[in-house]
C-alpha positions as CSV (number, residue, x, y, z in Angstrom):
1,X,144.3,134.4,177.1
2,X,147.6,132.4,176.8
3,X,147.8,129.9,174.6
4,X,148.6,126.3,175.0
5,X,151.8,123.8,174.3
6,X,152.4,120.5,174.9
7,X,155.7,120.2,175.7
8,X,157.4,116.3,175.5
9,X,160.2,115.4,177.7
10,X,159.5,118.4,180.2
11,X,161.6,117.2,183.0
12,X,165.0,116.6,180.6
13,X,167.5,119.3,180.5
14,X,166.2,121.4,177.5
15,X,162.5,120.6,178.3
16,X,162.9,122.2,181.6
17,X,164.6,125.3,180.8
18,X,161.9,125.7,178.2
19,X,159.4,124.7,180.7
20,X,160.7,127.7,182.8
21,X,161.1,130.5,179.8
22,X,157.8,129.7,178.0
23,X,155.5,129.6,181.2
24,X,155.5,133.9,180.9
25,X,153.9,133.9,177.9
26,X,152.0,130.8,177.5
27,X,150.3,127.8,179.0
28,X,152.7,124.7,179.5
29,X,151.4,121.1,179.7
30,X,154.0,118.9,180.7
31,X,154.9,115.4,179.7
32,X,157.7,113.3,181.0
33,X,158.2,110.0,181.6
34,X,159.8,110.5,185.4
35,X,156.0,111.7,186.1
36,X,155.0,108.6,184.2
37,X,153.0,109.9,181.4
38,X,152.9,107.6,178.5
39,X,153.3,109.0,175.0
40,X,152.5,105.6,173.4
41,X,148.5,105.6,175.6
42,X,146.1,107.1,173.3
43,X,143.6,107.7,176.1
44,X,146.1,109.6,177.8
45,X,146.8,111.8,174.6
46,X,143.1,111.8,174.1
47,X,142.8,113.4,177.4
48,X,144.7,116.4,176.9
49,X,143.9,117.2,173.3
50,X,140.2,116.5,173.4
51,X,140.1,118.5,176.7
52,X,142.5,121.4,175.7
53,X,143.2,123.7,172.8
54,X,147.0,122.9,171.7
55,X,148.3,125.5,169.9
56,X,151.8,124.0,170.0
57,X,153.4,120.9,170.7
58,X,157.3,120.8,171.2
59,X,159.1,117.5,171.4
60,X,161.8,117.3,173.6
61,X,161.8,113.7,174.8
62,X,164.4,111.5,173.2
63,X,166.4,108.6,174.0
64,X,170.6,109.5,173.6
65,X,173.5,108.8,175.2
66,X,176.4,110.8,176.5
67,X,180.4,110.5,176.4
68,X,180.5,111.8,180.5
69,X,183.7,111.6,182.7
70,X,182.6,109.1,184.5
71,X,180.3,106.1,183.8
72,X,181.7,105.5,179.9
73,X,180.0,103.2,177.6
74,X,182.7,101.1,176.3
75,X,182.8,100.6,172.8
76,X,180.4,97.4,171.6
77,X,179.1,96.5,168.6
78,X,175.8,98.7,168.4
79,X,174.4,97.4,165.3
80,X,171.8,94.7,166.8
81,X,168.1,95.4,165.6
82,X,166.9,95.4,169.4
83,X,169.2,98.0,170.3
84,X,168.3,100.2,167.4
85,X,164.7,99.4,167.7
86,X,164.8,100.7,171.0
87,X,166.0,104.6,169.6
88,X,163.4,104.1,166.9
89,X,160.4,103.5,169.6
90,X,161.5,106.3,171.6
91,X,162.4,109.3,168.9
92,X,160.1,108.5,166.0
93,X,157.2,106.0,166.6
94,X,156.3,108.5,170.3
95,X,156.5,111.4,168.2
96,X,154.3,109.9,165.6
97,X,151.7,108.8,167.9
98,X,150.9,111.8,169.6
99,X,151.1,113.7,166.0
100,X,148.5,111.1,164.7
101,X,146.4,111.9,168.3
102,X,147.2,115.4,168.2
103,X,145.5,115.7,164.3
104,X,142.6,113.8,165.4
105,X,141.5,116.4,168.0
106,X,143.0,119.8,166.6
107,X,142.0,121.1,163.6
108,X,145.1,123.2,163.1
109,X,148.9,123.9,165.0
110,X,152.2,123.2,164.6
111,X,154.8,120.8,166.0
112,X,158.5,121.2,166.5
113,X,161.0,118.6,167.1
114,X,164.8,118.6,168.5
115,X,166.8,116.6,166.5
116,X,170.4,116.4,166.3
117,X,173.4,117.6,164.1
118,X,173.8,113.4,163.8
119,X,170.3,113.4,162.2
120,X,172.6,115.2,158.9
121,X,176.0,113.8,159.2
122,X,178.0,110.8,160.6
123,X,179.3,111.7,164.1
124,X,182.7,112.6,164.2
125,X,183.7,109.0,165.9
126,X,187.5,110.5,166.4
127,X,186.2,112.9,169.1
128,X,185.1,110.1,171.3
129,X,187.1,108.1,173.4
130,X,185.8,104.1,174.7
131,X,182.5,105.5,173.6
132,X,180.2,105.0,170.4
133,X,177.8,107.2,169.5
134,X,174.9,104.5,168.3
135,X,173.7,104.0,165.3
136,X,170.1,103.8,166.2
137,X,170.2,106.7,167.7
138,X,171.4,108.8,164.5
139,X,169.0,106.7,162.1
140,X,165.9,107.5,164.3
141,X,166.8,111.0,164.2
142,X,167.0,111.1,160.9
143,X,163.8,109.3,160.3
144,X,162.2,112.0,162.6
145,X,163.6,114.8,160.6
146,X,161.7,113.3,157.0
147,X,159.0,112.8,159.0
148,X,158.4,116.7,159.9
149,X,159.2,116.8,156.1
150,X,156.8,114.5,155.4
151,X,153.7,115.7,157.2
152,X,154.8,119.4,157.0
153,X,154.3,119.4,153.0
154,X,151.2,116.7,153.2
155,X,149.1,119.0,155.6
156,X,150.5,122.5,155.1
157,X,147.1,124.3,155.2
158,X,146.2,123.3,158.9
159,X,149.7,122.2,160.6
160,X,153.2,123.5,160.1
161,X,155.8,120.9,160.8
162,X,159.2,121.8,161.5
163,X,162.4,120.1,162.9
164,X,165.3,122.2,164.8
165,X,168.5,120.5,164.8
166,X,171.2,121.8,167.1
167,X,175.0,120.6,168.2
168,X,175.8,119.2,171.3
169,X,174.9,121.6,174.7
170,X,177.4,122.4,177.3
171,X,177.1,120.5,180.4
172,X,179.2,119.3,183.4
173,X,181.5,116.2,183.7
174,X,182.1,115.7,179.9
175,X,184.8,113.3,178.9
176,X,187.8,116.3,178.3
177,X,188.8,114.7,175.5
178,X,185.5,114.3,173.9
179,X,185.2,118.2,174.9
180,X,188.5,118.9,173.2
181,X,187.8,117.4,169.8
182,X,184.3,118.8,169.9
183,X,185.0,122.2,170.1
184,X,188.0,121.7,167.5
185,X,185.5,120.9,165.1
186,X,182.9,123.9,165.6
187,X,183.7,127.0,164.4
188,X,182.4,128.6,167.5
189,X,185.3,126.9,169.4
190,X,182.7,125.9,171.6
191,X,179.4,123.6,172.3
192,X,176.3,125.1,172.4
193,X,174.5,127.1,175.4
194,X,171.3,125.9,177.1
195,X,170.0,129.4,176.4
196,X,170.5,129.6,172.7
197,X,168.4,127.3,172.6
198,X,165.2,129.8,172.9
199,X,165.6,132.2,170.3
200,X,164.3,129.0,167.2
201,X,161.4,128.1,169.5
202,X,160.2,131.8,169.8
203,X,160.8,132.1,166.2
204,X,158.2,129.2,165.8
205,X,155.9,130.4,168.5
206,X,155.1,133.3,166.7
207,X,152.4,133.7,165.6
208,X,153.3,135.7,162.8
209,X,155.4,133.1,161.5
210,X,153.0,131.1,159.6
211,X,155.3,130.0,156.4
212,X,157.6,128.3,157.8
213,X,156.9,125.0,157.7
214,X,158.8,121.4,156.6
215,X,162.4,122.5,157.7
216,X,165.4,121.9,159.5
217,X,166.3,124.9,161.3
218,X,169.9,124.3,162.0
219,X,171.4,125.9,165.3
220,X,175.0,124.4,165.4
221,X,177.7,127.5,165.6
222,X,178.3,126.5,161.6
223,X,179.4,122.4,162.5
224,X,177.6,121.6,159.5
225,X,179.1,124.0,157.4
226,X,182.5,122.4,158.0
């Protein structure tokens, strides 16, 4: 029988391409906002973890922004609390809520997180042109990645807690100049693939794999080593 994950943010870029490759070998519940399922309802998590055995959840909801062609954010002060709260409700206080419902109904699992390379380091502000990369959103990331921590080394025995953090992935209509400076400073020359993306999460999936557990698992083609 295939087992279950609860996949967050199902409808987003990575969330559906997971959505696609895991459906072979397991069971995915989807979650997305577009469908209008609310992370923050605990009858609504209550629902699907009471009802189903989760043997994984995967978190790939977040609120970001991106430096695209067209449509550029100009380059405003992004240091109010509101605006920061806003990153913090999305990609840390969501996550935690559905951890807290998950933990109440599951007796054991594990829970992975996409995070970013700006959940480590400052971004590289050079790279971007009439666009910030905010400050809310690199803080909450952050906060989700000691979170994992957190958890992963409080309740080892039942739930492994892990965090993936990967570089920016390819897509179309990115601001050139962005693109240029970006791939200057990655040793791959290059931003990340949509499909290297699968090789951590089977990693985690396996069920093998039951030490690993309160870590950042860093796909970036080496950024961070620079």
């Amino acid at each position: 029988m295939k087992k279950k994950i609860f996949l967050t943010g199902s409808n987003g870029r990575i969330g559906s391409y997971l959505k696609k490759k895991l459906k072979k070998n397991f069971v995915v519940i989807e979650s997305d906002i577009i469908k209008g399922d609310n992370l923050s309802d605990d009858s609504y998590l209550k629902k699907i973890f009471k009802k189903n055995d989760i043997f994984a959840i995967i978190f790939c909801h977040g609120l970001n922004s991106t430096p695209l062609l067209r449509g550029k954010v100009k380059q405003i002060s992004n240091l109010e609390q509101a605006s920061i709260q806003k990153f913090f409700d999305v990609n840390f206080f969501l996550n935690l809520n559905v951890i807290k419902n998950y933990m109440k109904y599951q007796k054991k699992g594990r829970i992975m997180n996409f995070t970013s390379l700006y959940s480590i380091k400052s971004p590289k502000h050079y790279i971007y042109n009439n666009f910030s990369k905010e400050l809310g959103y690199c803080a909450s990331k952050s906060a989700s990645n000691m979170m994992m921590k957190y958890l992963g080394t409080k309740y080892a025995k039942k739930y492994l807690f892990n965090s993936i953090v990967i570089a920016g992935v390819a897509q179309k209509k990115l601001d050139p100049l962005f693109l240029s400076g970006y791939n200057k400073n990655n040793p791959t020359g290059r931003m990340m693939k949509l499909e290297e993306v699968l090789p951590v999460v089977n990693f985690l999936l396996d069920e093998k794999n039951t030490h690993t557990n309160a870590q950042e698992i860093i796909v970036d083609g080496g950024w961070l080593s620079w």
